[in-house]
C-alpha positions in Angstrom: -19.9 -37.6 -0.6 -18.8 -33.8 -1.4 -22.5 -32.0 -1.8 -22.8 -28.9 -3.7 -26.3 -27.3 -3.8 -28.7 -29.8 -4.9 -26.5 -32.6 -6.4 -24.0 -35.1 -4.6 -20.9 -36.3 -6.1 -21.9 -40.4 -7.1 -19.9 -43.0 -8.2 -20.9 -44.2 -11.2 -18.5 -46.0 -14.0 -16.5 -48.7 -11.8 -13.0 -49.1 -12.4 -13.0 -52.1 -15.2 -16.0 -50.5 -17.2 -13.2 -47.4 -17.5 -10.6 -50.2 -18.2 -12.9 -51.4 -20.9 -13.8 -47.7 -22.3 -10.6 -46.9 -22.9 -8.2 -49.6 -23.7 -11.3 -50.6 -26.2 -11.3 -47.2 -27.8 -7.4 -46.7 -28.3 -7.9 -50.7 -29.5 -10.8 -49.6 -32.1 -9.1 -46.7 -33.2 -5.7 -48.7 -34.1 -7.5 -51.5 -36.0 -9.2 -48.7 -38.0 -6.2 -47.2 -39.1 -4.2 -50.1 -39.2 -7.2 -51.8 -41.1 -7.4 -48.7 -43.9 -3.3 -48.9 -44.4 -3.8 -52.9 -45.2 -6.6 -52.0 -47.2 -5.1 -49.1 -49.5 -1.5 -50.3 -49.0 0.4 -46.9 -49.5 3.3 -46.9 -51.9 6.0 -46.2 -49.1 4.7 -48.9 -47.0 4.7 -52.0 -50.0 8.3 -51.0 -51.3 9.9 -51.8 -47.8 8.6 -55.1 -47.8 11.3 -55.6 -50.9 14.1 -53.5 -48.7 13.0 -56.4 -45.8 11.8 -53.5 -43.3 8.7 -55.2 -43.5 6.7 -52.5 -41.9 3.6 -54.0 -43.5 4.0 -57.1 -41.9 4.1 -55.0 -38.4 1.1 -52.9 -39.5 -0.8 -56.4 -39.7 0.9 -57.2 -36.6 -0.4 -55.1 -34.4 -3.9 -55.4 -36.2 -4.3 -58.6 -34.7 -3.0 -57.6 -31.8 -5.5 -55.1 -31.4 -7.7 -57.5 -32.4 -7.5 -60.2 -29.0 -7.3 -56.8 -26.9 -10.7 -56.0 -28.2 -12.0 -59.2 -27.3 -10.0 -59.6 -23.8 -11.6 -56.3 -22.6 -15.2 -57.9 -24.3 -15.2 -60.6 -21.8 -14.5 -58.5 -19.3 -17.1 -56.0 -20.0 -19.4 -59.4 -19.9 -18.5 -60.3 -16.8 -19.1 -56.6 -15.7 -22.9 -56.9 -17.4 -23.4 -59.5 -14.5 -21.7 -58.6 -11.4 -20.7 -54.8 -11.8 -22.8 -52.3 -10.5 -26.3 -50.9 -11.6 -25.0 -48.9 -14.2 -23.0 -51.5 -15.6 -25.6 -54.1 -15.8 -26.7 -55.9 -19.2 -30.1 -54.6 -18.0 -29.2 -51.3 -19.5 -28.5 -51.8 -22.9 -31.9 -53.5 -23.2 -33.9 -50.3 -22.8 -36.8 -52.1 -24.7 -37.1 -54.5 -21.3 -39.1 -51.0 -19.7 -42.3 -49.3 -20.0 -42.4 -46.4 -22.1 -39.1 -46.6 -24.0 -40.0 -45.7 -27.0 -41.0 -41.7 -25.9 -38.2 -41.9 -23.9 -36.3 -42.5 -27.2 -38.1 -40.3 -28.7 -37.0 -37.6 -25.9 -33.7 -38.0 -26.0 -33.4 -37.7 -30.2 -34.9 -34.8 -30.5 -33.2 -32.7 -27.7 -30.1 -34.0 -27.8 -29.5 -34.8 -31.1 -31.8 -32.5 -33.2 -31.1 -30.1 -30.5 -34.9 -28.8 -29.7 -35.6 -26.4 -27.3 -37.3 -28.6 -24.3 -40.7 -26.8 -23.0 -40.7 -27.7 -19.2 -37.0 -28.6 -17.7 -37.8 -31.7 -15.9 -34.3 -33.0 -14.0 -35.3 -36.7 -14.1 -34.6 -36.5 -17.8 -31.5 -36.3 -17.2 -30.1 -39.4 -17.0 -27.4 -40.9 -14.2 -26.0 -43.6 -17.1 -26.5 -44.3 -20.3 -29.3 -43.1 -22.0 -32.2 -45.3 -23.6 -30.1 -43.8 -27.3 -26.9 -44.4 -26.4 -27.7 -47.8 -24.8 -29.4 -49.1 -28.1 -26.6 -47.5 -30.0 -23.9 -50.0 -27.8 -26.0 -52.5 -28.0 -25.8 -52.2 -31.9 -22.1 -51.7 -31.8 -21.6 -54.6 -30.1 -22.9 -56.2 -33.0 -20.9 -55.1 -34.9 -18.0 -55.7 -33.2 -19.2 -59.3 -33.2 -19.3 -59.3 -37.0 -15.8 -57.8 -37.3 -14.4 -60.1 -34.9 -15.7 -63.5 -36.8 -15.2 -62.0 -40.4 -11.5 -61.0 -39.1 -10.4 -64.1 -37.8 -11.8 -66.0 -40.3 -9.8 -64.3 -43.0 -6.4 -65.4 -40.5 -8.2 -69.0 -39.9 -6.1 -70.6 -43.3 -2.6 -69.4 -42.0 -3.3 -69.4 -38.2 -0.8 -71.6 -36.3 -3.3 -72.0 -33.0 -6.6 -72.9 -32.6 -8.3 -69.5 -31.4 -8.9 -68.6 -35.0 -9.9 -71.5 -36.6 -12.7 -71.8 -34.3 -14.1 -68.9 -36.7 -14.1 -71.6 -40.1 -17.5 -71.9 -39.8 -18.1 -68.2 -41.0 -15.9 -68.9 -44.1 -18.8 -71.8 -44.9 -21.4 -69.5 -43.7 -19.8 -67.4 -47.1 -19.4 -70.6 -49.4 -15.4 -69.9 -49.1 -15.9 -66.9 -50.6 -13.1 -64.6 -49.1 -13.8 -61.7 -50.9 -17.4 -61.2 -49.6 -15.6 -62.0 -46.1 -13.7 -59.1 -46.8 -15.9 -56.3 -48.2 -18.6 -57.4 -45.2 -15.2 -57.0 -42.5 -14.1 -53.7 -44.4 -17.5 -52.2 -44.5 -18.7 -52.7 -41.3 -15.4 -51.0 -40.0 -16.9 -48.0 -41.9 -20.0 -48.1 -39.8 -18.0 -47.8 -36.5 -16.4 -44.2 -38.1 -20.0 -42.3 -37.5 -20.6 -43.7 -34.5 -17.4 -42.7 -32.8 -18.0 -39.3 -34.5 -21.2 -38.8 -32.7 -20.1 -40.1 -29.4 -17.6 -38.2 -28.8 -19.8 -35.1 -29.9 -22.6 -35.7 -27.3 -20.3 -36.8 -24.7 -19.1 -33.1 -25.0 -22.5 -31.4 -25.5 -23.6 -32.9 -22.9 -20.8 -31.8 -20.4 -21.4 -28.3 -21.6 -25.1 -28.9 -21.6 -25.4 -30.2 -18.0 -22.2 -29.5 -16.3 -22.0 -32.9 -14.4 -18.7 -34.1 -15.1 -19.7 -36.3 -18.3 -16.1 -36.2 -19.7 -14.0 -36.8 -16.6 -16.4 -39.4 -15.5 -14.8 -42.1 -17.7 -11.8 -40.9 -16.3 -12.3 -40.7 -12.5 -15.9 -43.0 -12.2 -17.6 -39.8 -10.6 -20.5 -37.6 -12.0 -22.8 -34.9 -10.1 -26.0 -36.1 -9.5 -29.2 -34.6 -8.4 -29.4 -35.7 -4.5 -32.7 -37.3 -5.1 -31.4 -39.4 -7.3 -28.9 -41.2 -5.8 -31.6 -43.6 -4.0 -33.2 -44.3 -7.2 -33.6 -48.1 -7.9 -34.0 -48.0 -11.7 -31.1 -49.3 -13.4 -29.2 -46.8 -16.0 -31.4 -44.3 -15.2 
């Protein structure tokens, strides 16, 4: 390992939980756009359907396309929850599984978020992975990408031509065949992914100005700076 000062350069994100950051992100970030133009079908886009450009029908297209990407790279990041490494492991995004979560929490919301001075520096509160925040915060997204995923395909279950999609029927009786609540529950939990994003990608930053450890290029080359004392610590996703 290259050692500078105090901290070590450590491996930390393993090749497929990159693969899954970022093929899920460009993923997400299509079926958001892609989602708003089926939504609020601009003017443009309706009137080729007439001039048989059919640019709608691609824009749907590549929604569902995005669609089995998301949940390709999903079952990938599953298996990775079981036999990646430490900071990979479904271990972390249960934070509540520890002792003292909550003030740990606590910590984290009002230094890094609300952006209060912090007293006494202490460097083991800086953390190697994911935070006890940011892991709750997955956690949550997950969710609801497990919402968007079954409200999706169960709109596409009535014209699906194979079976992957009609395995979701069962959420269009969970609705008493009511599409339209299908719909707004699909098209407003999309909305709830657009804050999140906003703030990850603003403490992902902060934090690489904050603590200099390579927090952006991590998820690009698997490798942070780490405090040399920590590099033995057993504690998973700290």
């Amino acid at each position: 390992m290259m050692q500078t000062k105090s901290y070590k350069r450590a491996y930390i994100w393993e090749l497929g939980v990159r693969l899954f950051h970022w093929i899920n992100a460009f993923s997400i970030a299509f079926l958001i756009v892609s989602g708003l133009l089926i939504a609020y079908q601009p003017a443009f886009l309706t009137n080729t359907e007439a001039s048989h450009l059919f640019l709608m029908g691609y824009v749907r297209m590549l929604h569902f396309v995005c669609a089995y990407i998301v949940i390709a790279v999903m079952i990938l990041r599953i298996y990775l929850a079981f036999f990646g490494n430490k900071f990979a492991s479904w271990r972390v995004f249960f934070p509540f599984l520890k002792k003292g979560w909550i003030d740990k929490v606590w910590r984290v919301i009002k230094y890094d978020i609300f952006l209060q001075n912090e007293k006494e520096y202490n460097f083991k509160n800086i953390h190697v992975g994911h935070n006890e925040v940011a892991a709750l915060s997955y956690l949550g997204v997950s969710f609801l990408g497990f919402v968007m995923v079954c409200t999706g395909f169960a709109m596409y279950a009535p014209n699906a031509s194979w079976f992957f999609p009609k395995l979701f029927t069962w959420v269009v009786n969970l609705f008493d065949g009511d599409e339209q609540k299908i719909r707004m529950v699909h098209h407003f939990t999309m909305w709830l992914f657009i804050p999140f994003i906003i703030t990850h990608i603003y403490l992902v930053f902060y934090h690489d100005w904050l603590e200099g450890r390579g927090e952006t290029s991590a998820m690009i080359s698997g490798y942070k700076f780490v405090r040399a004392e920590r590099i033995d610590e057993k504690e998973s996703g700290e």
